[in-house]
Each structure stands twice: as structure tokens, then as C-alpha cells.
C-alpha positions in Angstrom: 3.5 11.7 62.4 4.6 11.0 65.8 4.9 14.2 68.4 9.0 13.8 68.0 8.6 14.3 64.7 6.2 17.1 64.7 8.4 18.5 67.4 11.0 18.7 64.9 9.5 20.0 62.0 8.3 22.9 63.6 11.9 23.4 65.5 13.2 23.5 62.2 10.6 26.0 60.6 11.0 28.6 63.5 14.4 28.5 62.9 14.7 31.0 60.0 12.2 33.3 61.9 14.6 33.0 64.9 17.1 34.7 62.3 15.4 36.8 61.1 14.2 38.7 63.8 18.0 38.5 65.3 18.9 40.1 61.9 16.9 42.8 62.4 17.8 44.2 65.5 19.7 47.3 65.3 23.3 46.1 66.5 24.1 49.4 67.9 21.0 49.5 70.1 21.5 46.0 72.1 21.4 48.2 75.5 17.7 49.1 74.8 14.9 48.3 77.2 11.6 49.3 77.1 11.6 49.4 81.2 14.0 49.3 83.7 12.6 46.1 84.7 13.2 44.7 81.3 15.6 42.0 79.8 17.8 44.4 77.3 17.9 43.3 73.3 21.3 42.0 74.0 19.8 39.4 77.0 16.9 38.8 74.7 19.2 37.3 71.9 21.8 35.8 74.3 19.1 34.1 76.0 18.0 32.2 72.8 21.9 31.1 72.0 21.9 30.0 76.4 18.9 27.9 75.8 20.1 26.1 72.9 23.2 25.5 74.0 21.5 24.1 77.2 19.4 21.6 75.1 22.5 19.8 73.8 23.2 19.0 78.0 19.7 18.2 78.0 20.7 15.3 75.8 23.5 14.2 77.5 22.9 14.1 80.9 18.8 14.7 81.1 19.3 18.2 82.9 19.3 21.4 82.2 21.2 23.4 84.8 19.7 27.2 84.2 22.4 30.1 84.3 22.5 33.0 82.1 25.6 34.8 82.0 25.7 38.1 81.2 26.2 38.5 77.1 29.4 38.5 76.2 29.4 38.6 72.4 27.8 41.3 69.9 25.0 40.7 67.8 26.7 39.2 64.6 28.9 36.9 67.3 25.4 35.6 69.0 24.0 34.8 65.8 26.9 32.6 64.7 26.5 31.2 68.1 22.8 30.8 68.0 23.3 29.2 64.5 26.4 27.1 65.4 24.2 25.7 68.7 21.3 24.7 65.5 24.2 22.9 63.7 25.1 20.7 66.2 22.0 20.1 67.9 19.9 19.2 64.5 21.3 15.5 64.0 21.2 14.8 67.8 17.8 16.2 68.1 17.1 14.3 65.1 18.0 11.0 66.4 16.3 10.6 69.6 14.4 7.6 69.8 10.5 7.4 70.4 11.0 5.6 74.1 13.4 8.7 75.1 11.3 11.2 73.8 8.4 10.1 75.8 9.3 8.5 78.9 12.7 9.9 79.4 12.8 11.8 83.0 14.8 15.2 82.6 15.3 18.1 85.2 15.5 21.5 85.0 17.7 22.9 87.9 18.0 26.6 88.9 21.1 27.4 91.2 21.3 23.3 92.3 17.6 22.4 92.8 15.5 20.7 90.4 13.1 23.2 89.9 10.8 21.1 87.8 11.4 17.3 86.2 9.2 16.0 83.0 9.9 14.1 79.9 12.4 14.9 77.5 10.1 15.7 75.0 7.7 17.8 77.3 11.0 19.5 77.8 11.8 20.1 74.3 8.3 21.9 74.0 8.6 23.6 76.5 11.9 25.3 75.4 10.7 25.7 71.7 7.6 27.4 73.5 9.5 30.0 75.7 11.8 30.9 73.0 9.3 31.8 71.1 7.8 34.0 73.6 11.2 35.7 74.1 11.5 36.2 70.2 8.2 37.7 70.8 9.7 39.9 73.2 12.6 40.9 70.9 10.3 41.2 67.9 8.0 44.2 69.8 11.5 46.2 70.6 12.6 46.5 67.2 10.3 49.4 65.9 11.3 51.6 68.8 14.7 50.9 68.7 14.5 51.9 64.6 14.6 49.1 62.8 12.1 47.4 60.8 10.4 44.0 62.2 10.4 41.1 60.2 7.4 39.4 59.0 6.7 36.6 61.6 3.7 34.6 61.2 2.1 37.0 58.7 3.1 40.5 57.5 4.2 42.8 58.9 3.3 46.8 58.5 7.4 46.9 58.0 8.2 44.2 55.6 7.6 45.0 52.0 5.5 41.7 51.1 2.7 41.0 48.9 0.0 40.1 51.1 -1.5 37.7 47.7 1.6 35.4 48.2 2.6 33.0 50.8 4.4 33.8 53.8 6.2 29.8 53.4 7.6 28.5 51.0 5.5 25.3 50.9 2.2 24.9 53.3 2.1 21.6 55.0 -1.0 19.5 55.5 -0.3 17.9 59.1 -2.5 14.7 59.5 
């Protein structure tokens, strides 16, 4: 298995965690921060839809030019978005070629300067990487705001899940 494709298996296994954690945010608590100083729930989720949409113009031009608008949608609109971005990005994702993947040069640009430059798949790890810390994020506002967090990577003391049976539907082996 070749890091593209190991890339993509496990872009495609976080994905139902992704909304599943979404899911369970309370929809009429999206203002909540735990500090003053924190990203809301509402910029934690519109975040994740941003950054995928960003990695579609990652593809296409081999930048990612970093704004974050203010959301603009509520939570059942940002997870159609989130899962709309998914859609569209799967087959492209899918179909970059070995050569791109590791030797493509990409940029990441903050208010028009290349902040950092690397290959396009470093890039793509790197995005899987802080979404998931993000999710993270999201995922320890949930109890306080009163809803129940979703099993993640193992149970959790608010799903309902018997601890005897797997978390996955099928393990994988990866060689």
C-alpha cells in the first residue's frame, strides 16, 4: 500500500466520525465557547467544511489560500456542506497520481504570503491531521453544552455500546 493510498483509506474512515460528532452538537448551542478566547461550536464545524472545500483548490491550482469567513449556515446546512465538499472531493482525491502526490510543490498562503510550501501529499496529511484536532476540539464541548459525545476511537461514557463488540465494522491488517 502506497502512502496515497493509505492516505485515503483513512480519509475515508474518519469520515463518518467527522459526522458523527457534527450530529451531535446541540444545534441550538453553536454560540458556546468554553473561553472567550475560544473558536465557538459554530467556527469549530465551519472550519472543517472551509478546509475541505480548500482542498479541492489545493488540487487545482497547488495552493491553498487560508480565509475563514465567519459561518454563515446553521448546523444541518454545514453538514450538507461538509458532506457535499466529501462528495466532490472523493474521486479527485482518488485519482491523484503517485508522481503528484509525492513531488508535487503546493503552498499554503495566509492573507497573500506563502506561509509554508510542501508536497501535495504532506499537505493532504497535514489537513486530515488538523481536522482531526479540531474535531477533537468540538468533540470535548459537547458534554457541557448537553449533548452526548459520540464514540470516537473507543467508547464513550455517553454512547450506549457494548464494550465486547467492535467499534468498526471490519478491522484492517495494514502491511
Amino acid at each position: 500500500m502506497t502512502n496515497r493510498e493509505f492516505f485515503f483509506r483513512c480519509w475515508e474512515d474518519e469520515y463518518p466520525v467527522f459526522l458523527k460528532t457534527f450530529k451531535a452538537v446541540p444545534a441550538n448551542r453553536l454560540a458556546y465557547r468554553p473561553d472567550p478566547n475560544s473558536r465557538s461550536a459554530a467556527d469549530l464545524v465551519w472550519v472543517q467544511v472551509v478546509e475541505k472545500r480548500c482542498w479541492n483548490e489545493l488540487l487545482e491550482t497547488g495552493q491553498i489560500n487560508w480565509k475563514v469567513p465567519p459561518p454563515a449556515m446553521n448546523l444541518a446546512e454545514m453538514i450538507a456542506a461538509y458532506e457535499k465538499a466529501h462528495r466532490e472531493l472523493a474521486p479527485r482525491l482518488k485519482n491523484v497520481d503517485e508522481t503528484s502526490w509525492e513531488r508535487k510543490l503546493t503552498q499554503f498562503v495566509v492573507d497573500g504570503k506563502v506561509f509554508f510550501e510542501t508536497s501535495l501529499g504532506h499537505m493532504f496529511w497535514l489537513g486530515l491531521f488538523d481536522a482531526i484536532h479540531h474535531r477533537g476540539q468540538l468533540s470535548v464541548y459537547i458534554r457541557p453544552m448537553g449533548g452526548k459525545v459520540p464514540a470516537i476511537y473507543g467508547p464513550s461514557a455517553d454512547d450506549e455500546v457494548d464494550i465486547h463488540q467492535p467499534m468498526v465494522a471490519e478491522w484492517r491488517v495494514v502491511a
